[in-house]
C-alpha positions as CSV (number, residue, x, y, z in Angstrom):
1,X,72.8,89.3,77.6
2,X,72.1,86.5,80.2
3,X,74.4,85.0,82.8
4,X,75.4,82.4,80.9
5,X,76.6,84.3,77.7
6,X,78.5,86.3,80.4
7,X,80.5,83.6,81.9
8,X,81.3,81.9,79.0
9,X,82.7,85.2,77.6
10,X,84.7,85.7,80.8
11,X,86.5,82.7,80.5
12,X,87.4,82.9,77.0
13,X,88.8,85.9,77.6
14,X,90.9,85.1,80.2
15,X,91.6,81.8,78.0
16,X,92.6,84.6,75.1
17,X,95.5,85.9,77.6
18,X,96.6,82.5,77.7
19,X,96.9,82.1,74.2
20,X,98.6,85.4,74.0
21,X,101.5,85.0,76.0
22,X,101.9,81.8,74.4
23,X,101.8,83.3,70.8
24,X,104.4,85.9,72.1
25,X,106.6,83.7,73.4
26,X,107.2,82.2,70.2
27,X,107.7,85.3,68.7
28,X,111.9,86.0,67.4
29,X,111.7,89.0,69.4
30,X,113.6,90.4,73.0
31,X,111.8,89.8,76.1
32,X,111.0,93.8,76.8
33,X,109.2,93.3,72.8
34,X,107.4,90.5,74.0
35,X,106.1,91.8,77.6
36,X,104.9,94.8,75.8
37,X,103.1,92.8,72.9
38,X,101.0,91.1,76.0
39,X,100.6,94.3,77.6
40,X,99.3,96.2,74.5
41,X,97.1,93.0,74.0
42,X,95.5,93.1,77.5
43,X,95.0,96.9,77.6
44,X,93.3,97.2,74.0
45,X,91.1,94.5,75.4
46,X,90.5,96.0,78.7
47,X,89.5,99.3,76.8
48,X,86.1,97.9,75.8
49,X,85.2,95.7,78.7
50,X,82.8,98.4,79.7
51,X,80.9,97.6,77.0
52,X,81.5,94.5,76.5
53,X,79.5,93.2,79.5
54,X,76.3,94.6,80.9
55,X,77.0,93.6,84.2
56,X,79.9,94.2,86.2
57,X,80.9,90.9,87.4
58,X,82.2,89.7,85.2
59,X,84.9,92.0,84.9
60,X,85.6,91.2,88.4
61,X,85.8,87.9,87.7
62,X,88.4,87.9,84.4
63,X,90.6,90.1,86.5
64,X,90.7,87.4,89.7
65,X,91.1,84.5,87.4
66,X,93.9,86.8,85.5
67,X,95.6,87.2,89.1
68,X,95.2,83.5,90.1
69,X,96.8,82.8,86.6
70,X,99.8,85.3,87.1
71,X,100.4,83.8,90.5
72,X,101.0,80.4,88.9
73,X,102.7,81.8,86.0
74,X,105.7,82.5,88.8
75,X,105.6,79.5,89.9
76,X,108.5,77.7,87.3
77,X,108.1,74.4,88.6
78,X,104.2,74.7,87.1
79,X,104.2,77.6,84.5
80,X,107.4,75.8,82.6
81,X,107.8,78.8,80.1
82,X,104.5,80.0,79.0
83,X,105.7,82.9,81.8
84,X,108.0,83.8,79.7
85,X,106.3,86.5,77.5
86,X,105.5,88.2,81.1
87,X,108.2,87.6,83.8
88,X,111.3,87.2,81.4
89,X,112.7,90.8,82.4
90,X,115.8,90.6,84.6
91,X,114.3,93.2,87.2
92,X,112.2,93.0,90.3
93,X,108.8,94.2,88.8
94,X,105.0,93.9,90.1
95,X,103.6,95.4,86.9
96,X,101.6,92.5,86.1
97,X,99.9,92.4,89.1
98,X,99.3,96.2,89.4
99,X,98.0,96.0,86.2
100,X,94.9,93.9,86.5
101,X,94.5,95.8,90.0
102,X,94.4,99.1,88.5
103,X,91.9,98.2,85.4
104,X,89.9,96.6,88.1
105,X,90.4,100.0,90.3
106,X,89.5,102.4,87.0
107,X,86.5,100.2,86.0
108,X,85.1,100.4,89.5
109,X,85.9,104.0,90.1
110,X,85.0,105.6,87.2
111,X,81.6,104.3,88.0
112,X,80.5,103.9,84.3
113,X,82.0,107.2,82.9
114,X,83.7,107.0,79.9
115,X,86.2,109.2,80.0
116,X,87.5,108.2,83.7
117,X,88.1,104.8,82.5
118,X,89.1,104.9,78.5
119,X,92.0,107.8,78.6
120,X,93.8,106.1,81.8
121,X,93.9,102.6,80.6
122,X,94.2,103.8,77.0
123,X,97.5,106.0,78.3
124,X,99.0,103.0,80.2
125,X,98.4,100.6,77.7
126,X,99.5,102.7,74.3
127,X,101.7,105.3,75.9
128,X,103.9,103.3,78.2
129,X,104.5,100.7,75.5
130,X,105.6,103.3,73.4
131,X,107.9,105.0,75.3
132,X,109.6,101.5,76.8
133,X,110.5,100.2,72.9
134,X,111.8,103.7,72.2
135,X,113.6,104.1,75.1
136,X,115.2,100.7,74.4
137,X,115.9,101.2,70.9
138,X,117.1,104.5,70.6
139,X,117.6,105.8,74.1
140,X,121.1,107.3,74.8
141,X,120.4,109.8,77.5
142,X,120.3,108.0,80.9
143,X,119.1,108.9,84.2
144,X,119.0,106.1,87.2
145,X,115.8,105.5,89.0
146,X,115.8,102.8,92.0
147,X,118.5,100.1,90.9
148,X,117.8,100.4,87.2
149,X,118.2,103.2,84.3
150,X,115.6,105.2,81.9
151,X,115.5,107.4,78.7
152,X,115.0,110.9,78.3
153,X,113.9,110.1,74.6
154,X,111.3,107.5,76.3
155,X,109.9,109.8,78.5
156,X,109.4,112.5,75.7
157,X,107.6,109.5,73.6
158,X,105.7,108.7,76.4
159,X,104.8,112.5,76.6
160,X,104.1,112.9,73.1
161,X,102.2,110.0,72.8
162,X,100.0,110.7,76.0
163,X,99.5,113.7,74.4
164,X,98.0,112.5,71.5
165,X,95.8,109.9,73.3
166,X,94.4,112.7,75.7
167,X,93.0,114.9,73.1
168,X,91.2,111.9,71.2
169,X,89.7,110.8,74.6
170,X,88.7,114.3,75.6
171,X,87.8,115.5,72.1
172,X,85.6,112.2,71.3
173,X,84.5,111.7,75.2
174,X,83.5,114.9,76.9
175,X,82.0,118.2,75.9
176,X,84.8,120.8,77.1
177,X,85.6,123.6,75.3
178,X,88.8,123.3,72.9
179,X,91.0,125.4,75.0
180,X,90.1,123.3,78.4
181,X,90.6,120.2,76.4
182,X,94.4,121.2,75.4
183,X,95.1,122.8,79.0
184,X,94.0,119.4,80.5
185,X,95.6,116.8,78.1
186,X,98.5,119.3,78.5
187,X,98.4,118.4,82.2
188,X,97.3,114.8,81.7
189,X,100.6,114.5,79.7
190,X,103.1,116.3,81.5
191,X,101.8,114.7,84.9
192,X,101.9,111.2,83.2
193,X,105.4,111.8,82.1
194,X,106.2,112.3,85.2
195,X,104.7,109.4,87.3
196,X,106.3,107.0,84.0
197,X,109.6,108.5,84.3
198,X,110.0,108.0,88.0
199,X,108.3,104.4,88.5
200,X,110.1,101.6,89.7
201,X,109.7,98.0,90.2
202,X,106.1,98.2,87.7
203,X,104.4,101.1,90.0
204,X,103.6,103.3,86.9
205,X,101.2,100.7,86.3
206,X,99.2,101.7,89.6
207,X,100.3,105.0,89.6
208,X,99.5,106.3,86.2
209,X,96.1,105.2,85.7
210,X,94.8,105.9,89.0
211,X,96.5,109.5,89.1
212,X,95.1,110.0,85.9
213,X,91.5,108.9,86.6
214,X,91.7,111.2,89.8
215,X,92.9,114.1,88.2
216,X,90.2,113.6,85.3
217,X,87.8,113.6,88.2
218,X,88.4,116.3,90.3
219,X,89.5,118.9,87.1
220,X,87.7,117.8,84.3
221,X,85.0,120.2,84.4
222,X,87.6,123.2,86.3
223,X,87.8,126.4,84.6
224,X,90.4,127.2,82.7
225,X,92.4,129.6,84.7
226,X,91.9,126.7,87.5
227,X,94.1,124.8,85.3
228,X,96.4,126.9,84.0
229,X,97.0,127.5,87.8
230,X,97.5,123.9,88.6
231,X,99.7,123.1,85.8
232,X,102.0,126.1,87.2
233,X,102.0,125.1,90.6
234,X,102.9,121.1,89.6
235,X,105.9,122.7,87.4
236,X,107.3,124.8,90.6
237,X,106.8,121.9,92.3
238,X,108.9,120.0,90.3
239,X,111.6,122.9,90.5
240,X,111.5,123.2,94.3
241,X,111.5,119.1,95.1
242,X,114.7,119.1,92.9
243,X,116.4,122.1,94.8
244,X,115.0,120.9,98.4
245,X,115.1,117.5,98.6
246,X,119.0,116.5,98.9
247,X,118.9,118.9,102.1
248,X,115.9,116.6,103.7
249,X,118.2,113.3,102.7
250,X,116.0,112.2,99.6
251,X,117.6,110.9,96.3
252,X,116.8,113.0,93.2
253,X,114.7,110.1,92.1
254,X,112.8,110.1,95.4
255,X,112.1,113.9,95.3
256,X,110.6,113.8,92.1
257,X,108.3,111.0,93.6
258,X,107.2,113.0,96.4
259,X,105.9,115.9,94.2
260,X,103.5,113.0,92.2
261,X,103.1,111.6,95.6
262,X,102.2,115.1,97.1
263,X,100.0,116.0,93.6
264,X,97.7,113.0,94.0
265,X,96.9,113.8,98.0
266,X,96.1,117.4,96.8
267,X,94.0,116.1,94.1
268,X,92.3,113.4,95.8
269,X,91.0,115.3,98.9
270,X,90.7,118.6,100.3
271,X,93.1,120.4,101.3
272,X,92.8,120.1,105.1
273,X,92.4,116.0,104.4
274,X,96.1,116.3,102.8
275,X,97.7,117.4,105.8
276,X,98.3,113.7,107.5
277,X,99.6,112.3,104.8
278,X,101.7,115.1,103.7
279,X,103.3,114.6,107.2
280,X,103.6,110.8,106.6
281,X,106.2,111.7,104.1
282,X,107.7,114.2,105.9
283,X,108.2,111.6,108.5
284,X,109.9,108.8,106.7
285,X,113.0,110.9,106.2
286,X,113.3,112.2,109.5
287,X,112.9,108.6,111.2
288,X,115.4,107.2,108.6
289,X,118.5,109.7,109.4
290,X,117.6,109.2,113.4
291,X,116.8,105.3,113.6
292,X,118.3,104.1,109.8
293,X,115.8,101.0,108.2
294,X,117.7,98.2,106.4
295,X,115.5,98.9,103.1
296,X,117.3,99.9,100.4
297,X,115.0,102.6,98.8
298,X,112.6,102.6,102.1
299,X,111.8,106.6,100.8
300,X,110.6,105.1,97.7
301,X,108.9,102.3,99.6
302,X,106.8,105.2,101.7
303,X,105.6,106.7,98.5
304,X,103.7,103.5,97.3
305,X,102.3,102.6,101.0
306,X,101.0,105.7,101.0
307,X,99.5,105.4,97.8
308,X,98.4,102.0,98.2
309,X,96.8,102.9,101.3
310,X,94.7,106.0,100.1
311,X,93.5,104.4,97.4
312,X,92.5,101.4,99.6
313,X,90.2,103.7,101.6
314,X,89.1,105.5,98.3
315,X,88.1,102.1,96.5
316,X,87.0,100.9,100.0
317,X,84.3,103.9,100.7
318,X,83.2,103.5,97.4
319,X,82.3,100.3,97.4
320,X,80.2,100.7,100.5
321,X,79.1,104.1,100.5
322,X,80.6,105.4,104.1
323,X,83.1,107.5,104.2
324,X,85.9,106.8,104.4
325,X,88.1,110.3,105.0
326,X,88.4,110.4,108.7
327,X,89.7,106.3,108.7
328,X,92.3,107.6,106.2
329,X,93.0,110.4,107.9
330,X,93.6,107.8,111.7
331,X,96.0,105.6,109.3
332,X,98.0,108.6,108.7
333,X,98.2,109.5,112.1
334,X,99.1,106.1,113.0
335,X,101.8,106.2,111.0
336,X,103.2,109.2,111.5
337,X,103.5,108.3,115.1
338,X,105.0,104.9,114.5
339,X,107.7,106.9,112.3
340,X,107.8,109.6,115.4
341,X,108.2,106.8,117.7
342,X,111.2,105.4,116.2
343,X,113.1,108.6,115.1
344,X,112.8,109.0,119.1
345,X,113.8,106.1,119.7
346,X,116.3,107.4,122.5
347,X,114.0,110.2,123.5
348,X,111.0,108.4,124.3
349,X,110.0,110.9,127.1
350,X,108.6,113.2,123.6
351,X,106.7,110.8,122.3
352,X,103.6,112.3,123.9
353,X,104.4,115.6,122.5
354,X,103.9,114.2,119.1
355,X,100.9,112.4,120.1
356,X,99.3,115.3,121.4
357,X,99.8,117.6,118.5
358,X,98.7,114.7,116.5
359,X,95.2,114.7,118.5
360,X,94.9,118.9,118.1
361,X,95.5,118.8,114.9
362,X,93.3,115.5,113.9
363,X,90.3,118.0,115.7
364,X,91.3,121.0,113.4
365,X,90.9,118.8,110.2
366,X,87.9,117.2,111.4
367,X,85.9,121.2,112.5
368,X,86.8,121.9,108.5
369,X,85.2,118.1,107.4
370,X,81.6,118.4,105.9
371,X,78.8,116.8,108.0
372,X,78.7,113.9,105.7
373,X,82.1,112.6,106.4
374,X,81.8,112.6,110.0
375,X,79.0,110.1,110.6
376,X,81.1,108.0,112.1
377,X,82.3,110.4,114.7
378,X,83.4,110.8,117.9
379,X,86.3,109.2,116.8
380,X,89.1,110.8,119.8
381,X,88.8,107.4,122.0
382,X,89.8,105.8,118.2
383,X,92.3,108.0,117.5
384,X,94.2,107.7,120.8
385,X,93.8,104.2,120.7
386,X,95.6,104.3,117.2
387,X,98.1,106.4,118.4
388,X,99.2,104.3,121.3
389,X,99.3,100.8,119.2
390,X,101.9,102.6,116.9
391,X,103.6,104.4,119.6
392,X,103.8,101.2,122.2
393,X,104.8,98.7,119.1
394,X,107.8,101.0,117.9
395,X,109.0,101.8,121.2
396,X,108.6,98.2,122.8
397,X,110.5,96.6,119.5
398,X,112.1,99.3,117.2
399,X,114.3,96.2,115.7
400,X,111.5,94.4,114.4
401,X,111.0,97.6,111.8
402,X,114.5,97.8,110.8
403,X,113.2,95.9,107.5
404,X,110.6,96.0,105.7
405,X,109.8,99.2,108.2
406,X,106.9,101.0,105.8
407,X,105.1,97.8,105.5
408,X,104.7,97.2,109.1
409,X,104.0,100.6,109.9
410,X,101.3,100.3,107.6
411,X,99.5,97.1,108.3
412,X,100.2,98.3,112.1
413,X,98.3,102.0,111.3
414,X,95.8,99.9,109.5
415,X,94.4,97.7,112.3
416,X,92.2,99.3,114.3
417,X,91.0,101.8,111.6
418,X,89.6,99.0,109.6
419,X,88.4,97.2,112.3
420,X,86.5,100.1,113.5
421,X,85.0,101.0,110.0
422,X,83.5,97.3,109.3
423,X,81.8,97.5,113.0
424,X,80.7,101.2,112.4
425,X,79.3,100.6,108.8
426,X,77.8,97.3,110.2
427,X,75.6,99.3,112.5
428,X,74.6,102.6,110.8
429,X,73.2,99.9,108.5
430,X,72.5,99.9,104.6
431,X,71.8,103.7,103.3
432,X,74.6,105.8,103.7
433,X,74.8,109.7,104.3
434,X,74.7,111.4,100.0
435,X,78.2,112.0,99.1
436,X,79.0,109.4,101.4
437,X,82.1,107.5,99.1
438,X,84.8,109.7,97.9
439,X,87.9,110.3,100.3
């Protein structure tokens, strides 16, 4: 297929979306019907872009020009009400926006494998539609998450149905034995349950395909006991975060999102690599009771930085084939000092405490590391250099974090880590180390 086909393809396609929404907004149906009609739409269509296109491209390309469009389509003054169809739900929701990033995200991680690609965007596009018109329709049992409200029939739809779309995918996509294919759409749909249940403000939308795609990843071809083990260990989890997170000052809701939050470090990287992060979280609450932040669900806010963040590295070592684990690992550290910092805010004089155990135990993760991830290293000048930024910007102005605190924190952590990376990639040149991507 030649350039020229390609383009002209792209931009009827994003052309198509247009023509959607406005189709949809003429429909005689609630705005919830109509934002899942465009969703379904988009998602059945984004199923077959990888074989739609030869080239990759071009899938880049609908997805920016589907961004640019959403951008405008907030903008009333411009958009009049062809928005409608998208934006017409009264809550504070990015799930248009993390939509188009994650099928971006899936197409490029999966890295042309089926599987990785079809079941995640085929469980956020059928799944979650599902589950929101049953849950609006018939739901009666409520449970709050953030500042709105969600069904237990939704979430057993949205279980059922992920269920369903899991065992095609595996069955029709992958060579596993029976029993490995129900263990792991067993799993697929319990964990994607989860993540749905608990999302706020459109997060599911990032959440759920790129947990998924992970999690297909790393345990696709585990053995079965592995996953019988895992799927035990994710239910206790669920247990303990219920009976242990009121005593650490996180909301039900929040708890629940720590375990997903927790499962998708564990899966992502190895076990020493999860120990930062874990401590990021670990961090949040403690800074909060000491040194409260004016964000309203700031616990909740930590969970997606965090999220956003790892996969930014993921996606980001991918692309260029460095790395990117022990950058990762320096944003974590930052943080958690910036979050140390400010929880001691009176106590400044232990500050270095934390930054020293930081240091030890950023050397113990590293000695456990494979060669391959440490081409960048020495790294300590770096990582003290990280640890002071975070530790000298909290202490010097601690009110300028009392909003918006994880946000800061995290374009602060993110600074010098990046900065580093694009000079350090920049001169080891253009062949990276083998295995040289994945976090």
């Amino acid at each position: 297929m030649s350039v020229a086909v390609q383009l002209v393809i792209a931009l009827g396609s994003v052309a198509a979306l247009v023509v959607l929404m406005a189709l949809a907004r003429r429909l005689p149906f609630g705005a919830e019907v109509k934002r899942k009609l465009v969703h379904v739409g988009t998602g059945i269509y984004a199923m077959g872009l990888p074989w739609l296109f030869p080239d990759r491209w071009p899938v880049y390309m609908i997805l920016a020009l589907t961004l640019v469009m959403m951008v405008i389509l907030r903008m009333p003054q411009i958009s009049g009400r062809l928005g409608e169809a998208v934006h017409s739900v009264e809550r504070r929701s990015y799930g248009d926006f993390l939509l188009a990033i994650s099928v971006g995200l899936c197409f490029f991680l999966a890295d042309g494998v089926a599987l990785f690609y079809v079941l995640p965007i085929a469980v956020l596009t059928l799944a979650d539609a599902a589950a929101a018109l049953a849950g609006s329709a018939y739901g009666t049992r409520r449970f709050k998450v953030e500042q709105g409200v969600k069904s237990v029939e939704g979430t057993v739809v949205f279980f059922v149905m992920t269920l369903l779309v899991a065992l095609i995918c595996l069955m029709f996509l992958s060579d596993l034995p029976p029993l490995n294919i129900l263990t792991l759409a067993l799993l697929v749909a319990g964990f994607g349950a989860l993540v749905e249940a608990q999302s706020w403000r459109g997060f599911d939308n990032l959440f759920l395909p790129l947990g998924l795609l992970v999690l297909l990843e790393v345990h696709s071809n585990s053995h079965l006991s592995d996953l019988a083990v895992i799927a035990v260990l994710f239910v206790l989890a669920i247990i303990a975060a219920r009976a242990i997170g009121p005593r650490f000052g996180l909301s039900t809701h929040a708890a629940r999102v720590y375990v997903v939050a927790i499962f998708l470090i564990l899966a992502s990287v190895d076990l020493q690599n999860a120990i930062l992060p874990a401590l990021v979280l670990a961090a949040y609450p403690w800074a909060n009771a000491r040194t409260p932040a004016g964000d309203d669900f700031g616990d909740l806010d930590m969970v997606a930085g965090l999220a956003l963040f790892s996969f930014g590295w993921l996606a980001l070592g991918n692309a260029v084939g460095w790395n990117a684990v022990q950058f990762y690992g320096l944003t974590a550290m930052g943080l958690v000092m910036g979050l140390g910092t400010l929880a001691l805010r009176r106590r400044l004089v232990w500050v270095p405490v934390i930054a020293a155990a930081l240091l030890a135990l950023r050397q113990i993760v590293t000695a456990l590391n494979p060669p391959h991830s440490l081409w960048a290293e020495p790294l300590l000048v770096l990582a003290c250099l990280c640890l002071a930024l975070s530790a000298a910007v909290s202490a010097a102005l601690p009110d300028m974090f009392f909003r918006h605190r994880v946000l800061k924190l995290t374009i602060l952590s993110m600074i010098l880590p990046l900065a580093y990376y694009a000079l350090a990639v920049m001169d080891q040149g253009a062949t990276p180390p083998p295995a040289g991507g994945s976090l």
